[in-house]
C-alpha positions as CSV (number, residue, x, y, z in Angstrom):
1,X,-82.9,-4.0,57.6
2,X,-79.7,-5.6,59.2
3,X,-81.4,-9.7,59.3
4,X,-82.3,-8.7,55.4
5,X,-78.9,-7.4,54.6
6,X,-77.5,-10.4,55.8
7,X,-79.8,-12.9,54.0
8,X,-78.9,-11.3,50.8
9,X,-75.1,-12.1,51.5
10,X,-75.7,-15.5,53.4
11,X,-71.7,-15.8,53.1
12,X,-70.5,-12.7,54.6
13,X,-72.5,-13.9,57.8
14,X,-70.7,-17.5,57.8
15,X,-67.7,-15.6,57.3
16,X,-67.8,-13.2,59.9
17,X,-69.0,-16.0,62.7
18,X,-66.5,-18.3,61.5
19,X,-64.0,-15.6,62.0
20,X,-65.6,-14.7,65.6
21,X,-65.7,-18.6,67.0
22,X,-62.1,-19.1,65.9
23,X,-60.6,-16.4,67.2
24,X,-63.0,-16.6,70.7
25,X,-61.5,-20.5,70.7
26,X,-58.1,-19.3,70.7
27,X,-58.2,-16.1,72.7
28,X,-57.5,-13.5,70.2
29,X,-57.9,-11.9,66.6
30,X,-55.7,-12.6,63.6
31,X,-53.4,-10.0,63.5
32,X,-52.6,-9.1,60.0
33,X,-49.5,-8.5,58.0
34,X,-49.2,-6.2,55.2
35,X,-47.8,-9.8,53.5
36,X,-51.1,-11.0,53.7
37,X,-53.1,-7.8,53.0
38,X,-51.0,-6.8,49.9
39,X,-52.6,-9.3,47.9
40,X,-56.6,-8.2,48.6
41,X,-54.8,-4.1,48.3
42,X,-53.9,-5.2,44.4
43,X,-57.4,-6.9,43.9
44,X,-58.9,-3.7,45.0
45,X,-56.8,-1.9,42.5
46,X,-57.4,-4.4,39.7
47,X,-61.3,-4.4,40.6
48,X,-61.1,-0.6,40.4
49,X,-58.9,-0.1,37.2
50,X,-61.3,-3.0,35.7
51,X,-64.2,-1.0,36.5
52,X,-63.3,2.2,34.7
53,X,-62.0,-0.2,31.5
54,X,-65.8,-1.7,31.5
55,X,-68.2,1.5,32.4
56,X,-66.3,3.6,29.3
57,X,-67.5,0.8,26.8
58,X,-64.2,-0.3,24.7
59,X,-65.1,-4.3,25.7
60,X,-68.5,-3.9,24.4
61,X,-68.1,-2.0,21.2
62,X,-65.1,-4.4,20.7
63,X,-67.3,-7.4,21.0
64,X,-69.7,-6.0,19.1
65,X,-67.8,-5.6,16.2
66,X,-66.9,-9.0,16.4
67,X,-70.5,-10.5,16.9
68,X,-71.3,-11.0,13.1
69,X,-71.1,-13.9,10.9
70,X,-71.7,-18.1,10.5
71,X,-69.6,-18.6,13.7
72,X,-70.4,-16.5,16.5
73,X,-70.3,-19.4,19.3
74,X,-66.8,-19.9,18.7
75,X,-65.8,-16.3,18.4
76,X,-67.5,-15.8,21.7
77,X,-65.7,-18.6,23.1
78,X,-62.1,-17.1,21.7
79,X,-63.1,-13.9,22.7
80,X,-64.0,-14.9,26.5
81,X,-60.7,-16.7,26.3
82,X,-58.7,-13.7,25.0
83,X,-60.4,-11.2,27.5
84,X,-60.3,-13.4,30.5
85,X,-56.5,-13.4,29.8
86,X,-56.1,-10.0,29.6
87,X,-58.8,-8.2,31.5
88,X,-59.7,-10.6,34.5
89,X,-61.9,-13.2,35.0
90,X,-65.1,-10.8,36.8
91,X,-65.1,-8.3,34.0
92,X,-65.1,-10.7,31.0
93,X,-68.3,-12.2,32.6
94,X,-69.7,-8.7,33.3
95,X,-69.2,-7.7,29.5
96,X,-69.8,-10.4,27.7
97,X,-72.6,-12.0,29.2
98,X,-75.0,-8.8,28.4
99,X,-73.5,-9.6,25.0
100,X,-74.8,-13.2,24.7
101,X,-78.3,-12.4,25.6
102,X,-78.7,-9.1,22.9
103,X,-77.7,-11.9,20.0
104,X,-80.7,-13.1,17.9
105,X,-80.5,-17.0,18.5
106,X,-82.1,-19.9,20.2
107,X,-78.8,-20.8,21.4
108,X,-78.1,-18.4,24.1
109,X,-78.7,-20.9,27.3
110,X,-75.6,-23.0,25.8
111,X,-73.7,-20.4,24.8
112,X,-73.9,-18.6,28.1
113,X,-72.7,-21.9,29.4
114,X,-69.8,-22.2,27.1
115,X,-68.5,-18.3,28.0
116,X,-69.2,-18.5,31.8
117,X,-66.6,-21.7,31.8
118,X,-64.2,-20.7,29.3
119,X,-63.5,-17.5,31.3
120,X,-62.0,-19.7,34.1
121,X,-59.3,-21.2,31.3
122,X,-58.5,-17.9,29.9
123,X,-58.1,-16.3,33.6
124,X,-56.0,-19.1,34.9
125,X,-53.0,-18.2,32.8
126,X,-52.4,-15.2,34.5
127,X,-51.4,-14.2,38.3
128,X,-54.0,-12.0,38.4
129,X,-56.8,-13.2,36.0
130,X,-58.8,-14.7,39.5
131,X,-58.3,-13.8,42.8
132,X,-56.9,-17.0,43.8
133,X,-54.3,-17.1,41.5
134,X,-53.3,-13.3,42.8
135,X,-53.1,-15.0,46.3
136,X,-51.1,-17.8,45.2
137,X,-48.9,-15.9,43.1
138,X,-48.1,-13.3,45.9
139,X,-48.1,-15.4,48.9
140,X,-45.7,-17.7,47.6
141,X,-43.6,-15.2,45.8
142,X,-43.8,-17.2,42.7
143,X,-41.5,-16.8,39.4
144,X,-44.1,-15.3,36.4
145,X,-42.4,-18.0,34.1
146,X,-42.5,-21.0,36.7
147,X,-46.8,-19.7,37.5
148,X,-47.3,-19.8,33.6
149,X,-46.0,-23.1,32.7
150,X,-47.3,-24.9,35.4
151,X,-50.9,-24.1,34.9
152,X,-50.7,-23.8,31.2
153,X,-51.9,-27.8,30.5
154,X,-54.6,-27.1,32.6
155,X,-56.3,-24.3,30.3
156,X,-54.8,-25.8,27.3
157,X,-56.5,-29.1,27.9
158,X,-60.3,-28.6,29.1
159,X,-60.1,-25.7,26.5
160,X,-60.5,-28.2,23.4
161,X,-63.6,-29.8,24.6
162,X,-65.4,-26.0,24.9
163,X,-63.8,-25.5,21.3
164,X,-65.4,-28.6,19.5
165,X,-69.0,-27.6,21.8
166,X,-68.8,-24.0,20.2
167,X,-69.2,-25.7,16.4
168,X,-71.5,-27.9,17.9
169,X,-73.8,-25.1,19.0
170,X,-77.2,-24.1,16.4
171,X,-75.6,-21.4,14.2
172,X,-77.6,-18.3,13.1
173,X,-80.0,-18.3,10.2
174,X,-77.8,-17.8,6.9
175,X,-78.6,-14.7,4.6
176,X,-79.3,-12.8,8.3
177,X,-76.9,-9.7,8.5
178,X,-77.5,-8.9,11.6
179,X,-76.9,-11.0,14.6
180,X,-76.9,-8.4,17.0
181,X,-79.8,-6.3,18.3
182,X,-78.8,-2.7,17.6
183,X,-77.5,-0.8,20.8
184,X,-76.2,2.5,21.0
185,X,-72.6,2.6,22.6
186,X,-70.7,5.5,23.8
187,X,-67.1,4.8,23.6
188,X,-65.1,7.0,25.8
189,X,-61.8,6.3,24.7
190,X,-59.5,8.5,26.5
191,X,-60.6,7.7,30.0
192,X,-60.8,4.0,28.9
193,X,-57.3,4.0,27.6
194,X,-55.8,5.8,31.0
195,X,-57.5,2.9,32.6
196,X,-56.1,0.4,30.9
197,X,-52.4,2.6,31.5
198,X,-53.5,2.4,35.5
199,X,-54.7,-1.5,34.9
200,X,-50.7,-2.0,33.5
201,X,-49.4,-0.4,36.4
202,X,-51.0,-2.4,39.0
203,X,-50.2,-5.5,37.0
204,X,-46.7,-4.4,37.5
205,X,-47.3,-4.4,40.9
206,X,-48.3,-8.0,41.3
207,X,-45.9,-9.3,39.3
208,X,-43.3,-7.2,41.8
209,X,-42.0,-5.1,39.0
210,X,-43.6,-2.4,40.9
211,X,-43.4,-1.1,44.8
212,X,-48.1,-2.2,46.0
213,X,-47.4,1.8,47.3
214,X,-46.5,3.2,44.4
215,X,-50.0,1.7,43.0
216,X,-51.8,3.6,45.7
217,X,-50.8,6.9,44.1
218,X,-53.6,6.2,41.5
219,X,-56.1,6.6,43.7
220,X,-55.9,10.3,43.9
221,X,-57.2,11.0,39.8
222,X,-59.8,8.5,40.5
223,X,-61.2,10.2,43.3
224,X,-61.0,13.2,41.9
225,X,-62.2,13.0,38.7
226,X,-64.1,9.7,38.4
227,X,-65.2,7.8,41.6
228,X,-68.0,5.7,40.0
229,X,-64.9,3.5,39.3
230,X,-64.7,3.2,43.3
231,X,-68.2,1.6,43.2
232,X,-66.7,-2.1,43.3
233,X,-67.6,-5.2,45.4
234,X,-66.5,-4.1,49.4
235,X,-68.3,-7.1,50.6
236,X,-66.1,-9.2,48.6
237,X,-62.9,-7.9,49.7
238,X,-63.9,-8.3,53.2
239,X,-64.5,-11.6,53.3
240,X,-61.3,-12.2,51.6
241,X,-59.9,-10.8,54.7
242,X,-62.5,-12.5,56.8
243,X,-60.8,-15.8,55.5
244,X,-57.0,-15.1,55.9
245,X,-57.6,-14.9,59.6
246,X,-59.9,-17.5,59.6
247,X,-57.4,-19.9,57.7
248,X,-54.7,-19.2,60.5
249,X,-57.2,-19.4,63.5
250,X,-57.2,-23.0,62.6
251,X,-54.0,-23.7,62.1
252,X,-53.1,-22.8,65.8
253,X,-56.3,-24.7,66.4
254,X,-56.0,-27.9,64.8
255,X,-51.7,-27.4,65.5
256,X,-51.0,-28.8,62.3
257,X,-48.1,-27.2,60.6
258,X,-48.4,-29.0,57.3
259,X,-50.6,-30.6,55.3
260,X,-49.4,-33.9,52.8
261,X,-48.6,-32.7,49.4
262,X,-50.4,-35.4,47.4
263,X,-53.7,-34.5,50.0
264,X,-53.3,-30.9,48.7
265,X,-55.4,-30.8,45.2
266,X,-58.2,-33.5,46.2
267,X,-58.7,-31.3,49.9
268,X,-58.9,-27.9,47.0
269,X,-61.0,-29.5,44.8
270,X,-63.3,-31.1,47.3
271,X,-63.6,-27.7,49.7
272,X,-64.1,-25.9,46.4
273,X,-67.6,-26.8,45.4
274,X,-68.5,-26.3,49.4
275,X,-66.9,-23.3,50.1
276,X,-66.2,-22.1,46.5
277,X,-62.3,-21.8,45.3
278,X,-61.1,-18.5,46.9
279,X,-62.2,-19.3,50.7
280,X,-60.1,-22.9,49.6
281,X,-57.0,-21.0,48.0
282,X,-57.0,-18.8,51.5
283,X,-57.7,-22.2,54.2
284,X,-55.5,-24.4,52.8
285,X,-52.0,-21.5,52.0
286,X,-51.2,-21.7,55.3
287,X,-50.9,-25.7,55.5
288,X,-48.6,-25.8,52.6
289,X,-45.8,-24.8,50.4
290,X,-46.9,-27.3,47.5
291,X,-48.2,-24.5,45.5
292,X,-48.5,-25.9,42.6
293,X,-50.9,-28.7,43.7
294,X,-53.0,-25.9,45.2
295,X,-52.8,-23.8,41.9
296,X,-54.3,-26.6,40.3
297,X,-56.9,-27.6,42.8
298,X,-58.3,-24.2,43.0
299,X,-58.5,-23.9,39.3
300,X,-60.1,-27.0,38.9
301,X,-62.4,-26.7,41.8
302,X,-63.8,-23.6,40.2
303,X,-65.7,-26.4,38.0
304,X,-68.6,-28.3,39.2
305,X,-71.5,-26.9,40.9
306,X,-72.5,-23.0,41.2
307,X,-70.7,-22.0,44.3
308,X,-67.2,-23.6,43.2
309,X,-65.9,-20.2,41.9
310,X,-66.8,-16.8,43.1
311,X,-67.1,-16.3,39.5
312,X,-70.0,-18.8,38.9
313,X,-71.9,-16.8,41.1
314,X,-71.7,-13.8,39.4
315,X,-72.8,-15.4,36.0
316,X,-75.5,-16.6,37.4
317,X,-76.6,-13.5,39.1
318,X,-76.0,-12.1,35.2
319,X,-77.7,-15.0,33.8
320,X,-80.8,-14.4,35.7
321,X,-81.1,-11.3,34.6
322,X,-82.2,-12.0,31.5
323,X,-84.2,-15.4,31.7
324,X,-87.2,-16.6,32.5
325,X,-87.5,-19.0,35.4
326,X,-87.6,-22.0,33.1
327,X,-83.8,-20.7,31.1
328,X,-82.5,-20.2,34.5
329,X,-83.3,-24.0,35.2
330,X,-81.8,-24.7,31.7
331,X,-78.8,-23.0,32.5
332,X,-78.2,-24.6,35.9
333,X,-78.6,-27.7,34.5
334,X,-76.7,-27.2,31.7
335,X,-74.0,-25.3,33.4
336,X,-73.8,-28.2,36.5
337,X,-73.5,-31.0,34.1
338,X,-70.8,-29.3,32.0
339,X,-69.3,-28.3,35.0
340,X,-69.0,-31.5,36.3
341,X,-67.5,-33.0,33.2
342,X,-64.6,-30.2,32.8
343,X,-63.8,-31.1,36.8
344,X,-63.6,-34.5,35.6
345,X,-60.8,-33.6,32.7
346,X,-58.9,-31.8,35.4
347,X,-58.6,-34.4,37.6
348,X,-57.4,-37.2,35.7
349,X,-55.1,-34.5,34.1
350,X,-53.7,-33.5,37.2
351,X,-52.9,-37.6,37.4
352,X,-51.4,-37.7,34.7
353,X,-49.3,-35.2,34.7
354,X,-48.4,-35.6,38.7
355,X,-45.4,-37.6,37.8
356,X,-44.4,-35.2,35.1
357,X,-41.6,-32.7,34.8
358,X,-43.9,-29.9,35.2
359,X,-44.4,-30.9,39.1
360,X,-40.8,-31.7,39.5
């Protein structure tokens, strides 16, 4: 049961003996501050909060109200901006991906694509849209102002080409009303609004408007009344942790205090599509105070291959589960090369805009 567990989650066990043969090499465990725990609290929170938000059904009956009409590829792109912006990267994947596949077209490989990559854009604008930015964000004590405006080219720029793809996309049939197989969905509206209240709050929190204990307090209705919004992913908090010691296990073992600032993005892009971009954002913190290079690396690491982002993953587990073998294949292909071009845009943008004022 244990050698099956572990083969299902193949990077909680490189994790965990990473972690073990670091701290054996040096002679001890990591011990952890709440500075570097604080971060993976508020992504608990923000998973939790996010979880309520998506089981009580306001995403989806909002989405379905705006799945009708000649230009449902670019709504869908609009809308996976908008809610990646405001309701975190994992969710908008989690809604609107059930969404893709319920539409009546013969379009839905591409436009899975198209939303699975434009919820990285709409995520990076925020500190807490993806768990790396969160890290970043809190670990360098960054100004809100300063984190929007130096990532905002980033999302801005490989947003137009997803843009013009979504009116490239085969439309629906004209004089068809109804684009979207009929499903019966129970809004709950007070509880979802209350979690969106409690979703503010812990925003408020990592944007240090808020004292992180203060947050905790909202555990208490939850577990009274509602603890199915508890049921979140453990195993990927835990190797967030896993990697914050294992990140500082090699900085006493390597005894490099610093890494070059102009090495910072290609070693973040690079180790993103090994490692994916969290693991990256959580090795690399510790070598560096160029944030900004590392916001940027991360983000544009999340492109490429499957296992650049944490978030790539899960589409693809959502993917799956409603394709044949032969879509899945479509979708990986699809998905890579796409992928692989949007990395592309963000590195020469990254050039380009080096020796800008925004990296001043």
């Amino acid at each position: 049961m244990i050698i099956h567990f572990f083969k299902s989650e193949l990077l909680l066990l490189f994790s965990i003996l990473c972690y073990l043969v670091s701290s054996a090499y040096i002679g001890h465990f990591h011990h952890y501050s709440w500075y570097e725990v604080r971060p993976i609290f508020l992504l608990f929170m923000l998973f939790v909060t996010m979880k309520g938000v998506e089981k009580n059904g306001l995403l989806q009956w909002i989405t379905g109200k705006i799945d009708k009409g000649n230009i449902v590829a670019f709504k869908m792109v609009i809308l996976a901006f908008l809610f990646s912006f405001i309701m975190t990267i994992d969710v908008s994947l989690v809604v609107l991906l059930p969404i893709v596949f319920s539409i009546k077209s013969t379009s839905k490989i591409p436009l899975a694509v198209l939303v699975a990559l434009t919820v990285h854009l709409g995520a990076a604008l925020t500190p807490f849209g993806t768990p790396q930015n969160l890290f970043i964000y809190n670990l360098y004590s960054i100004n809100l102002l300063d984190f929007i405006y130096t990532i905002a080219p980033f999302s801005l720029v490989l947003f137009l080409p997803l843009i013009i793809t979504s009116f490239l996309l085969k439309q629906f049939p004209k004089n068809q009303h109804t684009h979207v197989r009929k499903r019966k969905l129970k809004v709950s509206f007070y509880p979802t609004f209350l979690y969106i209240g409690l979703f503010f709050i812990v925003v408020g929190a990592v944007l240090h408007l808020l004292n992180p204990w203060f947050v905790l307090i909202l555990l208490i209705p939850i577990l009274l009344y509602d603890r199915e919004s508890l049921k979140i992913d453990y195993i990927l908090l835990f190797i967030f942790l896993l990697f914050l010691g294992i990140s500082h296990n090699m900085k006493e073992i390597l005894m490099i205090n610093s890494l070059p600032s102009h090495h910072i993005f290609f070693f973040s892009v690079l180790l993103s599509q090994l490692i994916s971009n969290v693991p990256t954002t959580l090795l690399l913190s510790p070598f560096t105070s160029d944030w900004k290079s590392l916001l940027w690396g991360t983000n544009v690491g999340g492109f490429g291959t499957i296992i650049a982002a944490m978030a790539n993953l899960i589409a693809y587990r959502l993917v799956k589960k409603h394709t044949s073998k032969d879509e899945m294949q479509r979708y990986i292909k699809y998905f890579t090369l796409s992928g692989i071009g949007l990395l592309l845009i963000g590195i020469v943008s990254f050039f380009i805009l080096q020796k800008s004022f925004i990296f001043a």
